[in-house]
C-alpha positions, 0 to 999 in steps of 0.5 A: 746143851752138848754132849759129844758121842764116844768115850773119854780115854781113861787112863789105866788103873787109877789111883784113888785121888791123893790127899794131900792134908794132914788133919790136927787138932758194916752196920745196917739191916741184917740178911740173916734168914733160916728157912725151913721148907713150909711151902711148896710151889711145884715148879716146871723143870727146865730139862724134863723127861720120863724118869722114875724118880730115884730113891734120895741118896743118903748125903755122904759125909766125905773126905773131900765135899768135891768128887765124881760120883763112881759110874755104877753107883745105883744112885748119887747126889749133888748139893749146890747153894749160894746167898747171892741174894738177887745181886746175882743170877745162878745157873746150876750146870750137870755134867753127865761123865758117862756114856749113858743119860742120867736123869733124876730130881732137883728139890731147891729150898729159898729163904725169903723175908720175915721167915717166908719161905718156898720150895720146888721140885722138877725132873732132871734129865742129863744126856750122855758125855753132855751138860746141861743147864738150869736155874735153880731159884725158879719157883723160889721167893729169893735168890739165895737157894740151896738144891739137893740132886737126886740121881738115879746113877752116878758119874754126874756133877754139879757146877755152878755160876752167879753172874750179875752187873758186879761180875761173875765166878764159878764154883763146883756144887758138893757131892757130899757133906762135911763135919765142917767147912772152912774158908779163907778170904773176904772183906767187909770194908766198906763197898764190899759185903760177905755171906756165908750160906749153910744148907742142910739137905739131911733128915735131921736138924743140923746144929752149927757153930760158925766163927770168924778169924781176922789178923787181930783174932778171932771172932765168935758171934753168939747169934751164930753158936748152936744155929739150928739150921732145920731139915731141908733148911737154909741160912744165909749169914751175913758176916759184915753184921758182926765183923765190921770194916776188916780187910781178911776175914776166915771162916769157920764152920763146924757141924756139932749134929746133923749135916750142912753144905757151906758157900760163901759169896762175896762182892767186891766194889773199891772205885771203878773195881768190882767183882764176884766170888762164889766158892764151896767151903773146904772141909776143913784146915790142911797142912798142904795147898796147891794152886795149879796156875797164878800169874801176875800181871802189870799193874795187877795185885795177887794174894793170898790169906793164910788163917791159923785155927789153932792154938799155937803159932804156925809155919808156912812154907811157899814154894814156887813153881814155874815152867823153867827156872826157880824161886827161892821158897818164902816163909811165912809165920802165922799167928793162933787164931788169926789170919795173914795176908800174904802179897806175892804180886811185886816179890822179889825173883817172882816172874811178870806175865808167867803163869806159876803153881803155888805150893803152900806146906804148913807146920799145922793144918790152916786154910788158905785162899786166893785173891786177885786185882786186875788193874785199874784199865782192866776190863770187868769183872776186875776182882776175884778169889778162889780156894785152893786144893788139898787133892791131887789125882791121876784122872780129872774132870773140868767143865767149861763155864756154861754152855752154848745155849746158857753161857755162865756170862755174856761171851764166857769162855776158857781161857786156859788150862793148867796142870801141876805136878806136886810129886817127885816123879814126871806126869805124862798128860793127856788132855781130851774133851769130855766124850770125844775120844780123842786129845786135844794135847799130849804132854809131860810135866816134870816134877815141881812145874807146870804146863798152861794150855791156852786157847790154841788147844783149849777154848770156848764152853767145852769140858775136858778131862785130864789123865795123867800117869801121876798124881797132877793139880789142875785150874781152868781159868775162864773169861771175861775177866780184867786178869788171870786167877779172876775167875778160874776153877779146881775141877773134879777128880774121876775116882779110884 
C-alpha cells in the first residue's frame, strides 16, 4: 500500500474539464458467455475494514465514462471489467484523492463455461492520498470479470492492469456509464484475437447492439443485434468469430436500454512479438483527439486507425506538436463506414527518438486509437494500443501502475510523464505527487507543444497529479516495454 500525508496543491478555481468533441449524427470455438448472477460465493476482501456498507450509487450516465468523482459526494461508483479470460491476471488498484479513508464495497460478477456463473462480494477500505490493490476475480469460476465499487464518498478511482506471459497494459476503470462506447484498433489475423466485454451494473436488463467497421466496410453480426445483457451480467464477444483475418477493426457499441460498461482486450503474437492491450471504450465518435506523447523509435512502427461511423465521407486533419520546431499537418481522407490506418512511424519531416503530441481534427465525429511495434530486438512486451482523449482539463489525476506490494508487472514502473497544450494560450505546470505537498516540477508549456518529464522527476509506482493554469492533455508512459506508447495511460481529470 502507499499513502503519503499532507495535501495535494490544487490549483485555484478550476474549470470544469473541457470537452473537446463535437457529437453528430479466425474460426474455432466461440468465447461467447452472458452471465447473469445466479450464484453467490461470498468472497474475503483483500483490504478489509469496519465499514457501514454505502448505499449503491445510481451508475451515472456521463459525458465522459472516465473522471474523479467530486470529494463531498455522499456516495460514488466505479465499474472495471476486462475478457482477459485466463491469458492474463487482473489487479484492480483504488486510488483515494483525499485526505480522509474511503471504504466501501466490490460485488464482481464472472462468466464461466456453459453459462455457469459466480459472484462475490468483500469490503473495501481505501486509506487517504493512498492505493491500494486487489484481484478481482477472487472468488470467481473465469477470469473475465466485471466489478461495481460502491463507495461511501467520493474522490476515489479505479484503475486496472492485465498482465500475463504476452505482456501487460493498463487502462482506467469507468465512473459512470455511457449510451454507447466505441473503439478504434484490433486485429484478428492470425496469431492475434479480440474480445469486447459488455457489463451491465444496473437494475434493468440492458439491450445492446454491437457492429464492427473494417477498411472494407461495416460489419453487422446478427448474434450480437438486440443482446440482452441481464442486470448484474456480463458478456464477453469474441470478435474473430465473426471478423475473420482483418488487420483494423473498430467497434461499436450502442445501448438501445438499460446500461453497460464496455473494454476491449486484445492479444498480439506476429513471430517472436507479442503483447497486451486493455482499454476502456470511448463514449462515443469525436470530432477532436489528443494524444499527449508519441514517439518513434529505430526500427519501431507507430500507428493510428481512424474509423468513420457515419454515412458520408470524413476529413482528418493531423497535426504535430513538438518541444521546438514544426511539421506540416497531414490530411487524411476517410471513408463512410469504414476504417483507416494511418502510418506515421518513417513520414516525412516526423523526428526519430523525440517525443510529440498528435491532434487529430476531424470534419465529422470518428473514433481514433493508437498502436505501437517495438522493434524486433526490443524487450517484451513488443506491441500495444491505446485510445486517445477528447477531454483536456486544468487538474489531472495519473496513478502509477501498481503498487510497491503488487506492481501491475514484474519491475513496473513510470517511464515519463508528458504534458499537452492543445490551447492558444501558455500553461503554467505544477507536477506533485499525490499527498505530498510538495512539486517534483514547475513548468510552462507553450501553446501547440509539449514537456516529457522522465525518470529524472517522475519514477517508480508513485501517482501524481497535474495542475495547470490552462486546459493541458497528459500521458504516463510505464515500463517494462520494447518501446515508448507500448503501455502507457490518460489519467483522470479532478472535476470543476
Amino acid at each position: 500500500m502507499t499513502g503519503p500525508a499532507g495535501d495535494s496543491p490544487t490549483p485555484a478555481a478550476d474549470p470544469a474539464p473541457v470537452r473537446l468533441r463535437r457529437t453528430g449524427p479466425h474460426p474455432g470455438p466461440a468465447r461467447w458467455t452472458v452471465a447473469a448472477v445466479v450464484a453467490v460465493v461470498v468472497g474475503v476482501g483483500l483490504v478489509s475494514a469496519a465499514v457501514s456498507t454505502p448505499t449503491a450509487a445510481t451508475p451515472p450516465a456521463t459525458a465522459g465514462p472516465v473522471g474523479i468523482p467530486p470529494s463531498d459526494a455522499g456516495t460514488s461508483s466505479a465499474f472495471c471489467t476486462a475478457g482477459a479470460g485466463h491469458t492474463a491476471a487482473s489487479t484492480v488498484y483504488l486510488t483515494n484523492t483525499t485526505g480522509r479513508p474511503v471504504g466501501g464495497v466490490m460485488t464482481a460478477v464472472g462468466g464461466g463455461s456453459g453459462g455457469a456463473v459466480s459472484s462475490a462480494r468483500r469490503s473495501v477500505a481505501v486509506p487517504a492520498f493512498g492505493t491500494v490493490a486487489l484481484d478481482p476475480t477472487t472468488g470467481l469460476r473465469s477470469g473475465d470479470y466485471g466489478a461495481s465499487f460502491s463507495f461511501a464518498g467520493g474522490g476515489v478511482v479505479a484503475t486496472q492492469v492485465v498482465s500475463g506471459p504476452l505482456g501487460w497494459s493498463t487502462s482506467p476503470c469507468a465512473t459512470g456509464t455511457s449510451p454507447e462506447w466505441a473503439f478504434a484498433g484490433g486485429s484478428t489475423l492470425q496469431g492475434n484475437a479480440m474480445y469486447v466485454t459488455l457489463y451491465n451494473p444496473a437494475a434493468p436488463d440492458a439491450v445492446v447492439n454491437v457492429t464492427f467497421l473494417t477498411p472494407s466496410g461495416e460489419v453487422t453480426p446478427q448474434a450480437y443485434q438486440g443482446l440482452v445483457v441481464p442486470s448484474g451480467g456480463l458478456a464477453t464477444l469474441d470478435v474473430g468469430q465473426y471478423v475473420q483475418r482483418a488487420t483494423d477493426i473498430a467497434t461499436l457499441v450502442n445501448v438501445q436500454s438499460g446500461a453497460v460498461v464496455s473494454s476491449q482486450f486484445d492479444q498480439y503474437s506476429q513471430g517472436t512479438t507479442t503483447g497486451l492491450s486493455l482499454r476502456l471504450g470511448s463514449s462515443g465518435p469525436s470530432s477532436d483527439w489528443q494524444f499527449a506523447q508519441t514517439t518513434v523509435v529505430t526500427g519501431s512502427t507507430v500507428s493510428f486507425d481512424l474509423a468513420n461511423p457515419g454515412t458520408t465521407p470524413v476529413t482528418a486533419t493531423v497535426t504535430v506538436g513538438l518541444t521546438s520546431g514544426s511539421v506540416v499537418p497531414r490530411r487524411v481522407p476517410v471513408a463512410p463506414q469504414s476504417v483507416t490506418h494511418v502510418v506515421v512511424s518513417g513520414a516525412i519531416g516526423l523526428p526519430q527518438q523525440i517525443p510529440f503530441s498528435v491532434d487529430v481534427d476531424a470534419s465529422g465525429p470518428v473514433v481514433v486509437g493508437r498502436s505501437v511495434l517495438a522493434p524486433r530486438s526490443a524487450p517484451s512486451p513488443g506491441w500495444g494500443s491505446s485510445s486517445g482523449t477528447v477531454t483536456a482539463a486544468t487538474h489531472w489525476l495519473i496513478p502509477g501502475p501498481g503498487v510497491a506490494r503488487a506492481p501491475g508487472t514484474a519491475h513496473a514502473s513510470v517511464r515519463s510523464l508528458a504534458v499537452a497544450d492543445p490551447g492558444p494560450s501558455p500553461a503554467q505546470v505544477t507536477v506533485s505527487t499525490l499527498g505530498s505537498g510538495g512539486p517534483v516540477s514547475v513548468f510552462t508549456v507553450a501553446p501547440g507543444r509539449l514537456v516529457v518529464l522522465d525518470t529524472r522527476a517522475v519514477r517508480g509506482l508513485s501517482t501524481f497529479t497535474v495542475g495547470a493554469s490552462q486546459p493541458v492533455v497528459v500521458e504516463e508512459d510505464s515500463r517494462p516495454s520494447g518501446a515508448p506508447g507500448v503501455v502507457s495511460s490518460a489519467g483522470f481529470p479532478f472535476p470543476g
